[in-house]
C-alpha positions in Angstrom: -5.6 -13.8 43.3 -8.2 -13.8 40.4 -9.1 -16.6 39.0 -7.4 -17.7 35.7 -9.1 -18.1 32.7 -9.3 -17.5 29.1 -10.4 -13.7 28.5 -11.8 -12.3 25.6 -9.1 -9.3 25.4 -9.8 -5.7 26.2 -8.4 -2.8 24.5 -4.8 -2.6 24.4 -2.5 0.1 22.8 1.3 -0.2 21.8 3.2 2.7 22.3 4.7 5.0 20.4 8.4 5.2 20.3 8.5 8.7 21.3 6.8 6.9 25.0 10.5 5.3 26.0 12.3 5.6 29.1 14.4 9.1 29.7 17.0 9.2 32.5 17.9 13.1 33.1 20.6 11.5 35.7 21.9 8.9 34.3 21.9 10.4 30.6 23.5 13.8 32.0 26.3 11.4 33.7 26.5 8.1 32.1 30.2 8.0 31.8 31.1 9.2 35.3 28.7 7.0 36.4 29.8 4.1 35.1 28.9 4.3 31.1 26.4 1.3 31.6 24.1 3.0 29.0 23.1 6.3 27.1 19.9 7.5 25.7 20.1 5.5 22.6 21.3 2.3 24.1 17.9 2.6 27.0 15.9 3.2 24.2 17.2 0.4 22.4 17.0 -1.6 25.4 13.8 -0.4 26.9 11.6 0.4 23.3 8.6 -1.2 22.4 8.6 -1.3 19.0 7.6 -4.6 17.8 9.5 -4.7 14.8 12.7 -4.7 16.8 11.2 -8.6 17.7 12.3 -11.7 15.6 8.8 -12.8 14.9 6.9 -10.0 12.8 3.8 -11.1 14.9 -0.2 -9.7 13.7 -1.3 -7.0 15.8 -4.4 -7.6 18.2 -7.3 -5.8 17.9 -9.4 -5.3 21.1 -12.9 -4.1 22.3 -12.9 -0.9 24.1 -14.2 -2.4 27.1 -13.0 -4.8 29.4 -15.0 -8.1 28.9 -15.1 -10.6 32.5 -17.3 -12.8 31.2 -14.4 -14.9 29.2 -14.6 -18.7 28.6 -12.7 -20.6 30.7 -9.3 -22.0 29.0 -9.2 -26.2 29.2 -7.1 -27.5 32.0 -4.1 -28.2 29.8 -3.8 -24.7 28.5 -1.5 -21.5 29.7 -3.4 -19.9 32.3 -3.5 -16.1 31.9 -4.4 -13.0 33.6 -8.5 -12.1 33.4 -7.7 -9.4 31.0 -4.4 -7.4 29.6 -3.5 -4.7 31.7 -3.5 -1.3 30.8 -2.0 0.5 34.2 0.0 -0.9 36.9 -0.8 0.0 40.9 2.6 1.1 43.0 2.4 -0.4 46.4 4.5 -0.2 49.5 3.9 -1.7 53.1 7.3 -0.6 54.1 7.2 2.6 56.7 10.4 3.6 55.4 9.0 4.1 51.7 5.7 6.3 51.4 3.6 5.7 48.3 0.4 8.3 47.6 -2.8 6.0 48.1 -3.9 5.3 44.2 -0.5 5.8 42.9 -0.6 4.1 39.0 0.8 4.0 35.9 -0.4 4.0 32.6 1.2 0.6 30.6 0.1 2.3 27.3 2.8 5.3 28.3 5.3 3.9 30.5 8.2 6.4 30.9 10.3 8.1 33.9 7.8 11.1 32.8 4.9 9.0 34.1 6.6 7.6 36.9 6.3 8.1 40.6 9.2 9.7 42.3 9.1 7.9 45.8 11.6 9.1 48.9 13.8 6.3 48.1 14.6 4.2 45.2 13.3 1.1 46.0 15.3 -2.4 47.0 13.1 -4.6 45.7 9.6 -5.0 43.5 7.5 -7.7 43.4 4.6 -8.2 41.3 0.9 -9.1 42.3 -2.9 -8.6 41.4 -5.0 -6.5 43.1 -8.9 -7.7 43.8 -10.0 -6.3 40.8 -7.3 -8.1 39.2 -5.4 -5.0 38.0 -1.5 -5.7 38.6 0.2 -4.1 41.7 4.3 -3.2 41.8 4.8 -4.1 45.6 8.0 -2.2 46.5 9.9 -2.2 49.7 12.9 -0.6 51.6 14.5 -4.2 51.9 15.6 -6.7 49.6 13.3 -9.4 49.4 12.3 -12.2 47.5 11.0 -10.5 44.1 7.7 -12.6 43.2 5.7 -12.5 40.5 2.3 -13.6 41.0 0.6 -11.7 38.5 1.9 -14.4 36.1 1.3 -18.0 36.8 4.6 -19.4 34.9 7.9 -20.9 36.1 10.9 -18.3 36.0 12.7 -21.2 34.2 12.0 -23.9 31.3 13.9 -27.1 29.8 15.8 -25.5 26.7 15.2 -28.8 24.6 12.0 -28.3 25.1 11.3 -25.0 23.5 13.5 -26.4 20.9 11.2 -28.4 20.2 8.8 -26.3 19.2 8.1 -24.7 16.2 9.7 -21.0 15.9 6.5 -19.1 16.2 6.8 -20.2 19.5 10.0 -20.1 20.3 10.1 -16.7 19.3 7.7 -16.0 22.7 10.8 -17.5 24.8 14.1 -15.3 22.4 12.0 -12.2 23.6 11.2 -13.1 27.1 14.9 -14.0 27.4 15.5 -10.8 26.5 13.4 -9.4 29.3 15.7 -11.6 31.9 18.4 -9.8 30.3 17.3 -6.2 30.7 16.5 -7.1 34.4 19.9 -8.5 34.9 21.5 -5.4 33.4 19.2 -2.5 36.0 19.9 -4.8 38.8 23.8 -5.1 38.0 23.3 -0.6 37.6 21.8 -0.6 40.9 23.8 -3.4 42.5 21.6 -4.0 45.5 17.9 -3.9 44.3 15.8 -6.6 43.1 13.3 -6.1 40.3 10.1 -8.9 39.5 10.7 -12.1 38.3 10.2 -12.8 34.6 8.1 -15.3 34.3 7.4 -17.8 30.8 4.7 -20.1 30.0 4.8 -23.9 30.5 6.1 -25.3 27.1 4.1 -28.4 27.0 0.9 -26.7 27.6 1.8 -23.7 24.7 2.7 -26.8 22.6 -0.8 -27.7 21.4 -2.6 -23.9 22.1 -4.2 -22.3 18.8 -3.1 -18.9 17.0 -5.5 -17.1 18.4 -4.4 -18.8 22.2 -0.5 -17.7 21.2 -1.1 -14.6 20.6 -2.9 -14.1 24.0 -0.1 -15.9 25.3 2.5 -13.4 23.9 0.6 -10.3 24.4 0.9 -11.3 28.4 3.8 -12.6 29.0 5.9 -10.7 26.3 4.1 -7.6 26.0 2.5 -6.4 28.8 5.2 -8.4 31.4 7.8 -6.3 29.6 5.8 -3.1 30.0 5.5 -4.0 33.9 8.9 -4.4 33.8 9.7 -0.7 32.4 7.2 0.6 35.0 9.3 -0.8 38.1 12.6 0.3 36.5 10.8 3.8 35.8 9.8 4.3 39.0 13.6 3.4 40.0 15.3 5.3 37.6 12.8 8.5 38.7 13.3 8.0 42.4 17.1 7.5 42.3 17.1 11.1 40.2 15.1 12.6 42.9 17.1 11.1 45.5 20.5 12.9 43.6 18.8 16.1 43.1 17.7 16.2 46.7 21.3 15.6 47.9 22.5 18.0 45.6 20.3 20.7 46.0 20.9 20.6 50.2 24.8 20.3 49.8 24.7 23.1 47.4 22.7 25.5 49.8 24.9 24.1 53.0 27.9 25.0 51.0 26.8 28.1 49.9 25.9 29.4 54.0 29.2 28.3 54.8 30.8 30.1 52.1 28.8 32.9 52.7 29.9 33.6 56.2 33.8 33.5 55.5 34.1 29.3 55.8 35.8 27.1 52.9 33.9 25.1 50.9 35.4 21.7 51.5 35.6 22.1 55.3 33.7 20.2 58.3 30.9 22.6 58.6 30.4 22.2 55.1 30.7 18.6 54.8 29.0 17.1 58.0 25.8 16.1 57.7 23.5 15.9 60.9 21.1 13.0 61.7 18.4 15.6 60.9 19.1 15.3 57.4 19.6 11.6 56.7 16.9 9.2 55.8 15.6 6.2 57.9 17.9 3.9 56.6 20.8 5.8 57.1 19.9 6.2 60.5 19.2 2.3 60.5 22.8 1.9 59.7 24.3 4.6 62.0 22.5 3.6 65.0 23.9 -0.1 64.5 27.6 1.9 64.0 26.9 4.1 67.2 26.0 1.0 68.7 29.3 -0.9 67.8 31.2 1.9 69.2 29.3 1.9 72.7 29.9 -2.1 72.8 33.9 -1.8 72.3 34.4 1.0 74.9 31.9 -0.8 77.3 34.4 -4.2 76.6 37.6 -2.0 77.5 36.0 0.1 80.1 35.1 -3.5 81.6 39.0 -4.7 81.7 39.7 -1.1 83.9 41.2 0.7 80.2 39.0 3.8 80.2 39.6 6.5 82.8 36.3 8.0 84.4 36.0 11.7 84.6 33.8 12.8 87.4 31.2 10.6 87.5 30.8 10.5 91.2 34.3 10.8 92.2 34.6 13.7 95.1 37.2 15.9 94.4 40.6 14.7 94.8 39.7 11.2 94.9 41.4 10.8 91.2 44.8 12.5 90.4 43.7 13.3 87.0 47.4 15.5 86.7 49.2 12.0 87.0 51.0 11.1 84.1 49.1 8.3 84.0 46.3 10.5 83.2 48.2 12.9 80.6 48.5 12.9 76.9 51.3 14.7 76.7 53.7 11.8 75.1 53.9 10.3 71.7 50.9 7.6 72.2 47.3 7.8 70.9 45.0 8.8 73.1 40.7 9.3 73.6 40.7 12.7 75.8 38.7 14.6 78.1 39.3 18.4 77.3 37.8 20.4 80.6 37.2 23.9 79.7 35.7 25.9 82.5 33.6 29.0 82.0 32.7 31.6 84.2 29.6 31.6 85.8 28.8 28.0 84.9 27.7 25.3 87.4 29.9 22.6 86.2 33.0 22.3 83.1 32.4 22.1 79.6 33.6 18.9 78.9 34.6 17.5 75.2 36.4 14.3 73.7 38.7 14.4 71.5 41.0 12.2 69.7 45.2 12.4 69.0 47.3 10.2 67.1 50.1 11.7 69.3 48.5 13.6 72.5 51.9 16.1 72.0 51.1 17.0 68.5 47.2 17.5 69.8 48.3 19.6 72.5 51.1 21.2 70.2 48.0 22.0 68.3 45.7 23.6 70.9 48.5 25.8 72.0 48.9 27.0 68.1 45.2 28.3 68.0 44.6 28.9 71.3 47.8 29.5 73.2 48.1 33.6 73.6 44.8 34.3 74.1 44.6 32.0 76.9 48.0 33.4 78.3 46.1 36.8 78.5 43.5 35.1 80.2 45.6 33.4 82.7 44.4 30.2 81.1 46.1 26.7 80.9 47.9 27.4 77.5 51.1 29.8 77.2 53.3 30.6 74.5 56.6 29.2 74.1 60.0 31.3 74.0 60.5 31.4 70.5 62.9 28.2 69.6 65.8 28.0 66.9 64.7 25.8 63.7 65.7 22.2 64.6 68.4 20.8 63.3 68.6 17.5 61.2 68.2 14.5 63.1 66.5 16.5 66.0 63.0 16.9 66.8 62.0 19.0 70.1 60.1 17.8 73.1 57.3 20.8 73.8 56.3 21.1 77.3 52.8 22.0 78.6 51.4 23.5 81.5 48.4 22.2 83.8 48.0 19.0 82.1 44.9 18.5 83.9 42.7 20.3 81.2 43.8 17.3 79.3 42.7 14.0 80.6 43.3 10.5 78.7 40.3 8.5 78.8 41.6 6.1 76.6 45.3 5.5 75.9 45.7 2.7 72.7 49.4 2.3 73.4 49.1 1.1 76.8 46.2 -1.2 76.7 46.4 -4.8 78.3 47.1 -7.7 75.3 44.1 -9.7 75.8 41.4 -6.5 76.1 43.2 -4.7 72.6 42.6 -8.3 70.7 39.0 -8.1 72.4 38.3 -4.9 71.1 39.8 -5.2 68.0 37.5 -8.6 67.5 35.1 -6.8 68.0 35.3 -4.1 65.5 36.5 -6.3 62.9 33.2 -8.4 63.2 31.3 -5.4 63.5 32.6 -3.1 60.4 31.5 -6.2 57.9 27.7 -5.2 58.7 28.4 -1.9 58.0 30.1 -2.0 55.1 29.3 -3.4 51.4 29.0 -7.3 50.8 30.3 -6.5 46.7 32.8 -3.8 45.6 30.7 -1.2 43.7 32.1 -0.2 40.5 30.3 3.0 39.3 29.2 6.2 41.0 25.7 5.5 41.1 26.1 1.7 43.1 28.1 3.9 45.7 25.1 6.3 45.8 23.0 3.3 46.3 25.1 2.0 48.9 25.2 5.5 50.3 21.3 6.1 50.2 21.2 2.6 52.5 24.0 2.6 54.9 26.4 4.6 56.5 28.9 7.5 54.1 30.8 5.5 51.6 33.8 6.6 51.7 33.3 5.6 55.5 32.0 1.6 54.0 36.0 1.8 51.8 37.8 2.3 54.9 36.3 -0.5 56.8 36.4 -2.7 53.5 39.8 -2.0 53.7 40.2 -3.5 57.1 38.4 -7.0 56.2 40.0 -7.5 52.9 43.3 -8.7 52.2 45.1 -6.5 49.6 44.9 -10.3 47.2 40.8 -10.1 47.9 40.6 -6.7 46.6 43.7 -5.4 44.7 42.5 -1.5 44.7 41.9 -1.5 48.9 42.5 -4.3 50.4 45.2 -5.1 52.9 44.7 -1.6 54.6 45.1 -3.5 58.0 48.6 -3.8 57.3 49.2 0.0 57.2 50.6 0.9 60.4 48.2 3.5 62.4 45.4 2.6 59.9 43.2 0.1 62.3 44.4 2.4 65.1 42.8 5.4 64.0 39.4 3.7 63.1 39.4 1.9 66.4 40.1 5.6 68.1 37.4 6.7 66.2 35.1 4.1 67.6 36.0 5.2 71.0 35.3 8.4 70.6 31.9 7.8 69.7 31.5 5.6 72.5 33.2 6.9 75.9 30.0 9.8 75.9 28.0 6.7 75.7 29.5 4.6 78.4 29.7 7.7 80.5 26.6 9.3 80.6 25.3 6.9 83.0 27.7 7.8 85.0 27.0 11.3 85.0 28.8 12.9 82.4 27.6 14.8 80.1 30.0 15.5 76.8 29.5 17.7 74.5 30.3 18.5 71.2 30.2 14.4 69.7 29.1 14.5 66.0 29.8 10.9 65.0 31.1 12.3 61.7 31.7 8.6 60.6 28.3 8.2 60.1 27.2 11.6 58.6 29.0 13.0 55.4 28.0 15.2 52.4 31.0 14.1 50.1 29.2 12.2 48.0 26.7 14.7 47.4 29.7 17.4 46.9 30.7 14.8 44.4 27.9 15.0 42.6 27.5 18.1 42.6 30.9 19.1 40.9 29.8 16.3 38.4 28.6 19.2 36.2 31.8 21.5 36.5 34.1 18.6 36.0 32.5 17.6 32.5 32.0 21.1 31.7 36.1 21.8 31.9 36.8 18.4 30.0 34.8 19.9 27.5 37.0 22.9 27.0 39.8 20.6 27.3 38.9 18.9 24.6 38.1 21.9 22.6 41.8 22.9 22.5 43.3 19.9 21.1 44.4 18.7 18.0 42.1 16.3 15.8 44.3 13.6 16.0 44.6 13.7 20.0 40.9 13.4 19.9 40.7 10.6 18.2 42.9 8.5 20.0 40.7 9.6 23.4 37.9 8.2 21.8 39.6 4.9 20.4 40.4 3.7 23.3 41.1 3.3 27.3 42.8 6.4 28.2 46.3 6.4 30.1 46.3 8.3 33.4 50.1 8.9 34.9 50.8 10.0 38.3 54.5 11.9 39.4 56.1 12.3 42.7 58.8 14.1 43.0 60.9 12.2 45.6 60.4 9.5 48.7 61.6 10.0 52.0 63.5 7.4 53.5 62.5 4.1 55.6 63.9 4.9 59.4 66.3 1.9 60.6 64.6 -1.0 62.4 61.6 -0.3 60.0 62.9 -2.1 57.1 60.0 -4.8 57.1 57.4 -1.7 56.7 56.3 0.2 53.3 55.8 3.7 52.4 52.1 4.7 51.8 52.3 6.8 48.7 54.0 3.7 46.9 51.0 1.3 48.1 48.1 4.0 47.0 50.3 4.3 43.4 50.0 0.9 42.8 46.6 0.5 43.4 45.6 3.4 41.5 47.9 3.5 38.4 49.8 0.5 38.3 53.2 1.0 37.1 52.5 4.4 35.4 54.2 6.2 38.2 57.2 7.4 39.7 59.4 9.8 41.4 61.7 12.3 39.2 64.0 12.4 42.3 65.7 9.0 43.3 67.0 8.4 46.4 66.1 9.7 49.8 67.4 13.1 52.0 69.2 10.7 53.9 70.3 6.7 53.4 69.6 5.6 56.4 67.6 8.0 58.5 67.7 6.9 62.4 64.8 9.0 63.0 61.5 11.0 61.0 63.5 14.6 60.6 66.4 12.2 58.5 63.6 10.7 56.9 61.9 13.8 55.3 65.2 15.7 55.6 63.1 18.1 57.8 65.6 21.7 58.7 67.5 21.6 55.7 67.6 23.3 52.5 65.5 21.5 50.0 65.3 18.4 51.8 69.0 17.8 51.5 69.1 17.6 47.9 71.2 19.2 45.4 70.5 21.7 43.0 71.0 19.4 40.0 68.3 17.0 41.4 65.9 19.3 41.5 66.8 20.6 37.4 66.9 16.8 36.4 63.4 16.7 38.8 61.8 19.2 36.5 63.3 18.2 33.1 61.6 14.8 33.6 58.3 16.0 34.5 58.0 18.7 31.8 59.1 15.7 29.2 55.9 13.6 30.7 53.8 16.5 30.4 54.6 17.2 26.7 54.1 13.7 26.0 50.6 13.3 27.5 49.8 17.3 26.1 50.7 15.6 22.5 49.5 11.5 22.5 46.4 12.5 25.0 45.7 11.4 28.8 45.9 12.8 32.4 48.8 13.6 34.8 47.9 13.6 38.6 51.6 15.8 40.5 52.2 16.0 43.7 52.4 19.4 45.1 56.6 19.8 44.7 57.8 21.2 47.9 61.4 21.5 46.5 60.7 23.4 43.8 
């Protein structure tokens, strides 16, 4: 670090007001992402105007050149940089975040303009001198202590005593308070990154410095520390933009192949996204998630839970037909599906998940099943069956079960090794997930851009939170099947692991927990969605429009009706009920009360599956619609939204 002493100043320009910070993101966005600011308010926040300060301070007037050859300040005084900076270095010594060698930016001009776009928006900035005591922005993938070097200050000071001093000078402390507060505010926008410490000067040695010494003082540590400021946030704001345009951009061409060759838009070709295409801390994150998955299955495959396929067995050493072995029953099951192709050395082989192996393989047989009849291959087609009645539901039967192997079945595992493994992905998920619940769209891009898909970090918040931790997802663990199916999941991702070792070689395993384009979908139909609002708006009356912008505005969601809890499950809870109250309070309901039947004894009685409209009567459906065309005027004249079901008895 350069030595500290009293400089004679070098040239220093204030810019103009046209020179603020511009966010094309977040200004195109602000409200979807959060409304923490707009164009006016950043400019507000971020401008440099001097006579937006309290003290209508004398401007400074310097040489052109940069003068070294200062006096040295007396001991007691405010030690300062060797001269005011006029540009700002951008450093990294983190592999994960590439910065051009000489990347700067000019202080006179700071703006997202100037700024560098770097491949990631930066966790953390600290602030330092380079040798020729120009300031450096050290920025860095992880999120680290922030420093400030540059500035030899403490980050806090007594508050009696700058009340002691005169206001001249305590108008140096109101406007590098202010500075604190602007940090506080990006970091809160960004939730996870850091920016540098603000630093102020000692007030016992500014106490007795001359008006020529405070003004030094101020120009460092208010004007150009707030100017190095702008510059990290700049370069934040910039690379969080390019980030968003980047995922947009990809999603929108991926989307557009897919569409292109006959696929839907929102399908899993669409939406997967391959390690390929994610960035090293993403791939940080899914590693550590793969490597969760490969340490449960390795715990139950220990306690004899996970069948081996091949792995060198000789043939007919295993009865994988056993019903042992099958998935043809009601429980959920990791599979083998063996598909053997002519001309190959050895099977294709490919895990799978099911809920309920019967509705897996009721599904195979659906897509599959006559074009593997002609080929005299494991499926077949069903004699055509009468529609159930109610209270029924039909067994299906399959053929040569042996295509169909359980590798893992959840409903049948030992006590002590289902506790084990579900340990062990409860402790795992918290490292995966979020620490804070974000609030906007862009802390879940942050979140995104760091770690594994979000909407993959709110199901396993959902798990480790109790519904009274986090009233909008906790308590998920309660929901019957909803650890099950993540802990399937899990298993699927690692039996290939475990296995291959062994031998076996799977195919087709895509981790799709750890690789998603949603968010970037999202984003994308950002534009479209506040492009329709628009021509909402367009249509309605004055007085409508006004009470949209006075206000919160209501949301109301309708279901039409709500099947009926089975006997012996009268301790459990519906799920459409639970996400309702989460998402819009009490301003929901159904149109239809009741249930098709009282007390159902099994699911058909519960949806009132096989008869006509669910078993209700004509008049419930006309009352049904009567009530939901009343809630529709009323939000069509006071203003809102209305989220329907899709009405299946109408």
């Amino acid at each position: 670090s350069p030595s500290r002493h009293s400089p004679t100043v070098a040239s220093s320009r204030t810019p103009s007001s046209d020179q603020t910070p511009t966010v094309p993101f977040a200004a195109a966005s602000a409200r979807s992402l959060g409304g923490t600011y707009t164009d006016d308010e950043y400019n507000e926040e971020h401008g440099e105007n001097p006579s937006r300060s309290a003290h209508k301070r004398k401007r400074l007037h310097y040489d052109n050149e940069r003068n070294l050859t200062a006096e040295p300040e007396e001991d007691e005084g405010v030690p300062l940089p060797p001269f005011p900076a006029d540009r700002v270095k951008i450093v990294s010594h983190d592999a994960a975040l590439n910065v051009a060698e000489g990347t700067t930016i000019q202080l006179n001009s700071v703006s997202t303009r100037s700024a560098p776009a770097l491949s990631l928006p930066p966790r953390s900035f600290a602030l330092g001198s380079a040798a020729d005591g120009t300031p450096t922005i050290v920025v860095s993938t992880r999120q680290e202590e922030c420093g400030n070097v540059y500035l030899e200050g403490p980050t806090e000071v007594c508050s009696e005593a700058v009340a002691a001093l005169p206001d001249e000078l305590q108008s140096i402390y109101r406007d590098i308070d202010k500075l604190d507060e602007q940090r506080a505010r990006c970091e809160e926008r960004y939730m996870i990154v850091r920016l540098p410490q603000i630093k102020r000067p000692s007030p016992s040695a500014l106490a007795g410095a001359t008006s020529s010494e405070v003004e030094k003082v101020r120009l460092h540590f208010v004007d150009i520390q707030r100017r190095l400021l702008f510059a990290a946030i700049c370069t934040l704001d910039k690379s969080f933009d390019a980030c968003c345009a980047k995922m947009v951009q990809e999603t929108r061409e991926k989307i557009d192949s897919v569409t292109a060759a006959g696929g839907h838009e929102l399908s899993f070709q669409s939406m997967y996204c391959p390690p390929g295409e994610l960035n090293p801390k993403q791939l940080e994150k899914r590693d550590e998630g793969i490597g969760l998955a490969e340490k449960i299955v390795r715990g139950l495959d220990e306690a004899g839970c996970v069948t081996t396929y091949g792995g060198g067995y000789e043939e007919g050493d295993l009865d994988y037909g056993h019903p042992a072995n099958s998935i043809n029953n009601k429980n959920t099951h990791n599979y083998y599906k063996i598909d053997e192709r002519d001309g190959a050395d050895r099977p294709t082989i490919k895990g799978g998940t099911a809920f309920s192996g019967r509705d897996r393989l009721s599904e195979y047989q659906a897509t599959e099943g006559k074009a593997a009849e002609d080929e005299g291959d494991i499926f077949f087609e069903p004699d055509p069956q009468p529609e159930p009645e109610l209270g029924t539901e039909p067994e299906p039967e399959f053929e040569n079960q042996s295509a169909f192997v359980s590798a893992i079945d959840y409903d049948n595992l030992p006590v002590e090794a289902e506790a084990k493994a579900i340990e062990t992905l409860l402790e795992g998920i918290k490292k995966l997930t979020f620490d804070e619940h974000p609030e906007t769209v862009r802390q879940c891009v942050m979140l995104e851009l760091y770690g594994i898909p979000i909407g993959t970090q709110f199901i396993f918040w959902s798990l480790i939170k109790e519904h009274g931790e986090c009233l909008r997802r906790g308590g998920a663990i309660h929901v019957q099947g909803w650890l099950k199916r993540v802990l399937m999941l899990f298993g699927e991702t690692g039996i290939p692991l475990v296995m291959k070792p062994r031998g076996l070689i799977m195919t087709g395993q895509l981790n799709e927990l750890f690789g998603s384009r949603t968010t970037s979908w999202a984003l994308l139909k950002m534009s479209d969605i506040a492009s329709a609002d628009q021509r909402r708006k367009a249509t309605m009356p004055a007085k409508v429009l006004e009470k949209l912008s006075a206000g919160q505005i209501h949301a109301w969601f309708i279901c039409t009706w709500s099947p009926g809890i089975k006997v012996g499950n009268e301790a459990h809870a519906l799920g459409t009920p639970i996400i309702a109250d989460k998402t819009f309070g009490s301003n929901w309901g159904d149109t239809i009360r009741g249930s098709p039947v009282e007390l159902p004894s099994n699911g058909a009685e519960m949806y009132g599956r096989g008869v006509r409209n669910h078993n209700f009567s004509d008049d419930n459906l006309s009352d049904s619609m009567d009530e939901k065309d009343g809630i529709f005027w009323n939000v069509t004249l006071n203003g809102g939204y209305v989220v329907a079901d899709r009405d299946v008895t109408s």
